[in-house]
C-alpha positions as CSV (number, residue, x, y, z in Angstrom):
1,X,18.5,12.7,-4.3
2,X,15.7,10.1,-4.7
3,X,14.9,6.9,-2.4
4,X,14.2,3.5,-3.3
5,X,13.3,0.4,-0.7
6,X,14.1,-3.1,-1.7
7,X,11.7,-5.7,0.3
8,X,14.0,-8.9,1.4
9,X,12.3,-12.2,2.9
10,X,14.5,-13.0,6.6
11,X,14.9,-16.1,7.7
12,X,16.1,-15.5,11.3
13,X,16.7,-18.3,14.1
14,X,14.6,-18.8,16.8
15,X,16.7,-16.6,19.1
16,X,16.6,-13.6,16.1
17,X,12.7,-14.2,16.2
18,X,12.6,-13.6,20.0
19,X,14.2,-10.2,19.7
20,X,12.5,-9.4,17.0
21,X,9.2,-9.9,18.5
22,X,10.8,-8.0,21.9
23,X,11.7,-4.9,19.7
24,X,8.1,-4.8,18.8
25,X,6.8,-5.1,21.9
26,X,9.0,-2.2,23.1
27,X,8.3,0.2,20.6
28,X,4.5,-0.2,21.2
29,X,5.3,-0.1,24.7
30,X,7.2,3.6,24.3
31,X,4.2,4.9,22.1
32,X,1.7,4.0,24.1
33,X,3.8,6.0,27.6
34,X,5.0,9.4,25.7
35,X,1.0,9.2,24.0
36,X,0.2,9.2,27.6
37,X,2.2,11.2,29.0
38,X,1.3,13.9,26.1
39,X,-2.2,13.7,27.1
40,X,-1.8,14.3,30.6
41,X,0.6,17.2,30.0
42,X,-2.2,18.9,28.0
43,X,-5.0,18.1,30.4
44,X,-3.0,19.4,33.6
45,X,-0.9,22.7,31.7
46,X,-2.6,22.9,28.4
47,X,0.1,21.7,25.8
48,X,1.6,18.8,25.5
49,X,4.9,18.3,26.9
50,X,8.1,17.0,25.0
51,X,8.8,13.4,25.9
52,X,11.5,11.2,24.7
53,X,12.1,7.1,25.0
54,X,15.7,7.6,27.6
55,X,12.6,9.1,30.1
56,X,11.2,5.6,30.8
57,X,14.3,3.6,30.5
58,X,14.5,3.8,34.3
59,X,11.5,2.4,34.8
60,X,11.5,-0.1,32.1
61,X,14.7,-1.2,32.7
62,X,13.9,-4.1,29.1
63,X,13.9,-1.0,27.0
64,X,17.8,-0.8,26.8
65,X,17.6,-4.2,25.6
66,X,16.6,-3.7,22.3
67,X,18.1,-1.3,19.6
68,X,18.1,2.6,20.8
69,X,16.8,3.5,17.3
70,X,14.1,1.8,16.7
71,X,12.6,3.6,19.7
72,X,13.9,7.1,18.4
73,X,12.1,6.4,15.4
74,X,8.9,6.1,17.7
75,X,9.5,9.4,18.9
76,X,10.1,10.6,15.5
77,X,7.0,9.1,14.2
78,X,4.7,10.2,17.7
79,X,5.7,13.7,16.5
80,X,4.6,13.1,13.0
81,X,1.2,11.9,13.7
82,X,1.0,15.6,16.6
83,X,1.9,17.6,13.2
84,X,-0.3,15.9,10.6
85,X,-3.1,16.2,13.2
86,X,-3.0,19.6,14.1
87,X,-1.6,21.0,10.6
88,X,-3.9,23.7,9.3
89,X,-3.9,22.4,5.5
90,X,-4.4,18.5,6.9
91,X,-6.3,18.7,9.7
92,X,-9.8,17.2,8.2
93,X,-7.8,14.6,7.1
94,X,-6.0,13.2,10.2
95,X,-7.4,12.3,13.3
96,X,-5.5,12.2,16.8
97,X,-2.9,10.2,17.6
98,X,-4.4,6.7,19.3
99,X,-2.6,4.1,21.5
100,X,-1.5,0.6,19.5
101,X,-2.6,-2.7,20.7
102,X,-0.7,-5.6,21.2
103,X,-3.0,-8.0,19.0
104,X,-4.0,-5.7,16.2
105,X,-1.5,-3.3,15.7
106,X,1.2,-4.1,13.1
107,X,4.4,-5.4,14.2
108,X,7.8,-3.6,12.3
109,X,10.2,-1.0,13.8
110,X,12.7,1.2,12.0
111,X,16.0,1.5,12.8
112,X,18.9,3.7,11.1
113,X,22.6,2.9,9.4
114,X,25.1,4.6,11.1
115,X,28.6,4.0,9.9
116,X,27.9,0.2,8.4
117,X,25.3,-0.9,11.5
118,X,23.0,-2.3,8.5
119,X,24.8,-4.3,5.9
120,X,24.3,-6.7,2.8
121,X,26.3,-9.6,2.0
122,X,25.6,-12.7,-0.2
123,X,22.9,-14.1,1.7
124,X,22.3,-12.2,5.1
125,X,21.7,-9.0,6.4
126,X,23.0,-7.5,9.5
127,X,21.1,-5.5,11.5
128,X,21.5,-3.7,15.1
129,X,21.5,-6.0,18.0
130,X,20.1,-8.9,15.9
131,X,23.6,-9.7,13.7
132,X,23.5,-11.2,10.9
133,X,20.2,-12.5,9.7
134,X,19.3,-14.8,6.7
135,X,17.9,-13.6,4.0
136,X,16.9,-13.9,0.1
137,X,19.1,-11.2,-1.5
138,X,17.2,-11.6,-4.7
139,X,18.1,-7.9,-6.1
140,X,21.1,-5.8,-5.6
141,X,21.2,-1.9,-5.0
142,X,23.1,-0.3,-7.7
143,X,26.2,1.8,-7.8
144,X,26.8,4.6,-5.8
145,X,23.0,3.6,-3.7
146,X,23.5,4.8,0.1
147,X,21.8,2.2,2.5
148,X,19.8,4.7,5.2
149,X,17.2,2.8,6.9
150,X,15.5,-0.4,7.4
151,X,12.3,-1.5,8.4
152,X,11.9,-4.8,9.5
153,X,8.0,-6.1,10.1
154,X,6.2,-9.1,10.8
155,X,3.1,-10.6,8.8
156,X,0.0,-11.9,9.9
157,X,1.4,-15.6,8.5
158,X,4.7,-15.7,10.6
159,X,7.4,-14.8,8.2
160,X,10.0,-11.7,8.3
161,X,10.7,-9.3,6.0
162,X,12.9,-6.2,5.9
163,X,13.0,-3.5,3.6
164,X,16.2,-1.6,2.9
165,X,15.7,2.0,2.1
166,X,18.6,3.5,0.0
167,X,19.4,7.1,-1.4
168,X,20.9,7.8,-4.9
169,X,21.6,10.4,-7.5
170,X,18.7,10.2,-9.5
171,X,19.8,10.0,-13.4
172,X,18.6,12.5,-16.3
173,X,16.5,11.1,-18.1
174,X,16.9,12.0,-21.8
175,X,13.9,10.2,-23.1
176,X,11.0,12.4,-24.8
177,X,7.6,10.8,-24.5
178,X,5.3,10.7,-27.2
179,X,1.9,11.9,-26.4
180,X,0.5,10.2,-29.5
181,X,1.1,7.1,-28.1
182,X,-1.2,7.3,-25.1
183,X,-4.1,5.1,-23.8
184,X,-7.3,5.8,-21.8
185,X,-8.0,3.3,-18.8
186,X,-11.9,2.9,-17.5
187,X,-12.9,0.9,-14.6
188,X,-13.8,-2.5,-14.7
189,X,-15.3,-4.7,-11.7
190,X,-15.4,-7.8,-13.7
191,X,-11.9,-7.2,-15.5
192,X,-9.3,-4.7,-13.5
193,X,-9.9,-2.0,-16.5
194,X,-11.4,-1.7,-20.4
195,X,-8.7,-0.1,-22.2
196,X,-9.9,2.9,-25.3
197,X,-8.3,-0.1,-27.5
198,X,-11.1,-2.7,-26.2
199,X,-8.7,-4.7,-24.0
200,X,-10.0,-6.2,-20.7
201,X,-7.1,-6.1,-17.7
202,X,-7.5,-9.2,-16.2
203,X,-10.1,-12.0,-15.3
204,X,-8.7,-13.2,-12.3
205,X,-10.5,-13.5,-8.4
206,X,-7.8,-14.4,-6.6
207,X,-10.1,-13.8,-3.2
208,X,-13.0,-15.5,-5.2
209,X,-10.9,-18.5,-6.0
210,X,-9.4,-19.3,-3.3
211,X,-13.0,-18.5,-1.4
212,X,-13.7,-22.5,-0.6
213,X,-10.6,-23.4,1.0
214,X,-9.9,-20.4,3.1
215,X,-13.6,-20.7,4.3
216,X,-12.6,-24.8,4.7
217,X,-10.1,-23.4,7.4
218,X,-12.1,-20.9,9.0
219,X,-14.7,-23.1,9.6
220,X,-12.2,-25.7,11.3
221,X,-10.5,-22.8,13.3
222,X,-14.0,-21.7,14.7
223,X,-14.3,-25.2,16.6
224,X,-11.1,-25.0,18.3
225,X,-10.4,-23.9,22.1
226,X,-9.9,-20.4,21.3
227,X,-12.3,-19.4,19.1
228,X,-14.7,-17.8,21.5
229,X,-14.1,-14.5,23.2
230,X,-12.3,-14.4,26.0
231,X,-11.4,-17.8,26.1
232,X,-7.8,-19.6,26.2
233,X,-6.2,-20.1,22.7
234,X,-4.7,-23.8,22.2
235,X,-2.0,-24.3,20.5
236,X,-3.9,-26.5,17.9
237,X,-5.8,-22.9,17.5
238,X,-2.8,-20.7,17.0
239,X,-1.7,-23.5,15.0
240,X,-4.9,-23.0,12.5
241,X,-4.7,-19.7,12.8
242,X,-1.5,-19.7,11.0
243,X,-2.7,-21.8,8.5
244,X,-5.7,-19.3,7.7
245,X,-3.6,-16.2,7.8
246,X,-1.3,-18.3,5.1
247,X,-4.1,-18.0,2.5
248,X,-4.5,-14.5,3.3
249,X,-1.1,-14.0,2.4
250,X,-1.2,-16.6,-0.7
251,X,-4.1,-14.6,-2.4
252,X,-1.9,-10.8,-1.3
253,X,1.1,-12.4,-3.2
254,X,-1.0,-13.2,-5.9
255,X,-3.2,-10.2,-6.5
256,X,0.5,-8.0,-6.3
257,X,2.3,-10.2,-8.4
258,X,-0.4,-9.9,-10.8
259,X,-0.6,-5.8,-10.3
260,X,3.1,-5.1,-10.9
261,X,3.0,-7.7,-14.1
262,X,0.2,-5.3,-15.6
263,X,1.4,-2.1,-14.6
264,X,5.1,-2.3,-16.2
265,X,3.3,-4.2,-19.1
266,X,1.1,-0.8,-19.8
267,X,4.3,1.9,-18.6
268,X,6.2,-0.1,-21.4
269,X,4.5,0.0,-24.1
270,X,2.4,3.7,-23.6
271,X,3.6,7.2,-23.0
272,X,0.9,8.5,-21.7
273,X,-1.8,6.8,-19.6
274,X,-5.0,8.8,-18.6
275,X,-7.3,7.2,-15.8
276,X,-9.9,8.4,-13.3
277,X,-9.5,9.5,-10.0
278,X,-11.8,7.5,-8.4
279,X,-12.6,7.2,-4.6
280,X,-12.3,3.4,-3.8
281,X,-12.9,3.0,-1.0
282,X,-16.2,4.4,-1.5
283,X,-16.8,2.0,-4.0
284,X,-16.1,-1.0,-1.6
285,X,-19.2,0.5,0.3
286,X,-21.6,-2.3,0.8
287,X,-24.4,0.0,-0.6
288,X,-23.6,-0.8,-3.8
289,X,-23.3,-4.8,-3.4
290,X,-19.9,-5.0,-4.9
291,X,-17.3,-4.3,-2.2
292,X,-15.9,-7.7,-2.4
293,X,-15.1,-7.5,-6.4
294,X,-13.4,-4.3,-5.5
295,X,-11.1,-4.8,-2.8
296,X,-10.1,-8.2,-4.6
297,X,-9.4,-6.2,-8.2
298,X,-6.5,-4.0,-6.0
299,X,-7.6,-0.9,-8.6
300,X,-6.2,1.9,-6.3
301,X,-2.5,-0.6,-5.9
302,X,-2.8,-0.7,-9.6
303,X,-2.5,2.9,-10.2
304,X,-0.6,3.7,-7.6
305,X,2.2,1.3,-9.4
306,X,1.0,3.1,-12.9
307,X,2.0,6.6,-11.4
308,X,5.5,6.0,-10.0
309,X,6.4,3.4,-12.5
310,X,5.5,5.9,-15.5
311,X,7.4,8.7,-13.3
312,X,10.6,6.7,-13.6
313,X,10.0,6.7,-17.5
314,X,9.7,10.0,-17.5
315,X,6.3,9.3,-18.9
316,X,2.6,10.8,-18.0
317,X,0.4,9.5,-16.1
318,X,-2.8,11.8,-16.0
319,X,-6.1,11.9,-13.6
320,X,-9.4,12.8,-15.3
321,X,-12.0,14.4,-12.3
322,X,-14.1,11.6,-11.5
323,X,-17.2,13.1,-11.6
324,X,-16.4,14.0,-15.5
325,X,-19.6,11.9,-17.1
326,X,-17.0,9.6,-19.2
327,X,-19.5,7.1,-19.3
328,X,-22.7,9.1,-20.7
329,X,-20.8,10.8,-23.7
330,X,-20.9,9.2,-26.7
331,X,-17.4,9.5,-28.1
332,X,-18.6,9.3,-31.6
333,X,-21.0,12.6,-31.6
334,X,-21.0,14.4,-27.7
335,X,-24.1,13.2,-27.1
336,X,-25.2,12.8,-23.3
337,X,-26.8,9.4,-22.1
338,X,-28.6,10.4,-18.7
339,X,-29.7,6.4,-18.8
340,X,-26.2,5.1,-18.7
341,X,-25.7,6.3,-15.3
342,X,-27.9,2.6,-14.4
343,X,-24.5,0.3,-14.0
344,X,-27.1,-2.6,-15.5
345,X,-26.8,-1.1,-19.2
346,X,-23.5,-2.3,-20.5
347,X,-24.1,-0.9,-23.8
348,X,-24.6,2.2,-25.1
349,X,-26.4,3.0,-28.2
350,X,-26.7,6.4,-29.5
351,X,-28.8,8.1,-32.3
352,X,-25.3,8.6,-34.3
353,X,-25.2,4.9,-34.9
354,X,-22.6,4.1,-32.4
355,X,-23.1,0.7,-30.1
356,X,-20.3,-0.1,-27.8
357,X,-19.6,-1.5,-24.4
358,X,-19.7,1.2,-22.1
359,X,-16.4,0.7,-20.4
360,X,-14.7,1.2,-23.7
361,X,-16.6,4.7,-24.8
362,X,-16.2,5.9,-21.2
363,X,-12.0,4.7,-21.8
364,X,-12.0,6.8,-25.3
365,X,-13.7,9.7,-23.4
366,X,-10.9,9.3,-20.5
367,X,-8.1,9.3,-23.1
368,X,-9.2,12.6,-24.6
369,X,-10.1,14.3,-21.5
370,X,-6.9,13.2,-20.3
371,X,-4.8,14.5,-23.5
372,X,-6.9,17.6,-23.3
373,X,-5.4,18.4,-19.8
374,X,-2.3,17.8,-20.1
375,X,-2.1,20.0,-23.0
376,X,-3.7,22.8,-21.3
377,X,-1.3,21.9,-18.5
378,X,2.0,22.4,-20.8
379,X,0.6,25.6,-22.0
380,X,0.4,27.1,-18.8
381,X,4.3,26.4,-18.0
């Protein structure tokens, strides 16, 4: 069995909006009292006690208002975060459990379909103790899809969405990929990627270009009542607000749509696609005067779309180490450029004769690396 979500804009009334907002509210709410409750537990007996949402019920008499679910999710997910945390193969990589705030946490809940609770029709969806909502059923699940879940969240601009998780039998793919026809990706800050053919990904800034008049509607958001700590927000400065986090939004949209267009463009026409596994967030460091190039290229989105898209193909999509000195070998000869490793030469030139942009030798040296292991890696099985 394989899953598959399908992300649907809502449109609910004001009264939908209210409970939706309320259903938040209560599932940070039961986080933050088992959390609490865990802790205690541990600091009084030494381990942390079970806990469940019906507990505080009693006490919270609003938390039977909203959909029983969403708040057994919690749970489920409370327990999640205790596992990750103190798993023995994870544990450097999660930290403990923390309580959510009510102005920066992110606002979704996740409730369950049992026996036809969560349903599609032409243009609504209907949901647990919210009925049926409007929505933009823009894509249908296909034949034989089970609906499971769905997870309905809130973003920073206002607007609703909901995304439907479904369960199907995943087909056999009978399609044999051709490892000849495989490409080698290098990357670029000024352009997404250089391909090993010479082809630059994309041009585009959306942050960049739509730098003047988001800063426009910062700068008249910072001289409304509201704008200063602990001060009362107008409603002229909630008002803003909106209107800033609606260019946020407006430059996500665009950077994703973009992504998506670019990653089914190169799962479509290669078999095999070989990138490096680089760490971006490191990248984004300020240290290296570039972070704002990086996080508005999206390069880690873009292979994360590469990977699963090409899975679905039944295609590969293969990582080369990224400390593997792609961009100091000359491709032509082997040689090794100690001197490329300054990012200000953007050519290489080698004793062999060879002159070419450096992205491009260091995308022919990915592709072969790349093709390299994957052959070793068939070998083996």
């Amino acid at each position: 069995m394989a899953d598959r979500a399908i992300r649907y804009r809502l449109y609910p009334t004001t009264e939908q909006a209210v409970m939706f907002v309320r259903t938040f509210g209560c599932c940070r709410k039961v986080w933050n009292l088992m959390l609490s409750d865990k802790i205690e537990s541990y600091r009084s007996a030494g381990k942390f006690a079970a806990v469940t949402p019906a507990m505080y019920k009693k006490e919270y008499p609003f938390l039977k208002e909203v959909d029983s679910l969403a708040l057994a999710n919690v749970q489920l997910n409370l327990q999640a975060a205790f596992r990750n945390r103190f798993s023995k193969s994870r544990r450097k990589k999660n930290r403990f459990p923390r309580y959510k705030s009510a102005k920066h946490s992110r606002r979704s809940y996740t409730t369950n379909n049992q026996h036809g609770t969560i349903a599609l029709s032409d243009r609504s969806i209907r949901l647990p103790k919210i009925g049926y909502v409007r929505a933009v059923i823009h894509r249908r699940p296909g034949n034989g899809w089970v609906l499971k879940s769905a997870t309905i969240s809130q973003e920073s601009d206002g607007t609703y969405y909901v995304s439907v998780l479904f369960a199907f039998e995943e087909p056999v793919s009978s399609y044999i990929a051709d490892r000849t026809n495989a490409v080698g990706l290098d990357y670029a800050s000024d352009g997404l990627y250089t391909d090993s053919t010479g082809h630059i990904g994309s041009n585009h800034k959306y942050y960049r270009e739509s730098q003047r008049k988001l800063a426009r509607a910062q700068h008249r958001l910072s001289r409304m009542q509201g704008s200063r700590r602990l001060e009362k927000k107008s409603s002229n400065y909630l008002k803003q607000l909106r209107k800033v986090n609606r260019i946020h939004r407006h430059i996500a949209h665009q950077r994703l749509d973009h992504l998506h267009k670019r990653s089914t463009e190169i799962a479509n026409q290669y078999d095999v696609v070989c990138v490096e596994s680089l760490n971006m967030r490191a990248m984004a460091n300020r240290r290296f005067g570039n972070g704002k190039a990086t996080m508005d290229n999206g390069y880690g989105m873009f292979l994360c779309m590469l990977e699963y898209k090409l899975a679905d193909r039944n295609k590969y999509f293969v990582k080369v180490d990224r400390y593997f000195p792609s961009s100091q070998l000359c491709h032509q000869c082997g040689r090794r450029h100690r001197e490329m490793r300054n990012l200000k030469i953007r050519t290489l030139t080698c004793q062999c004769g060879l002159t070419m942009n450096r992205d491009q030798n260091a995308a022919i040296n990915i592709l072969r690396e790349g093709l390299r292991i994957l052959n070793e890696s068939s070998e083996t099985t």
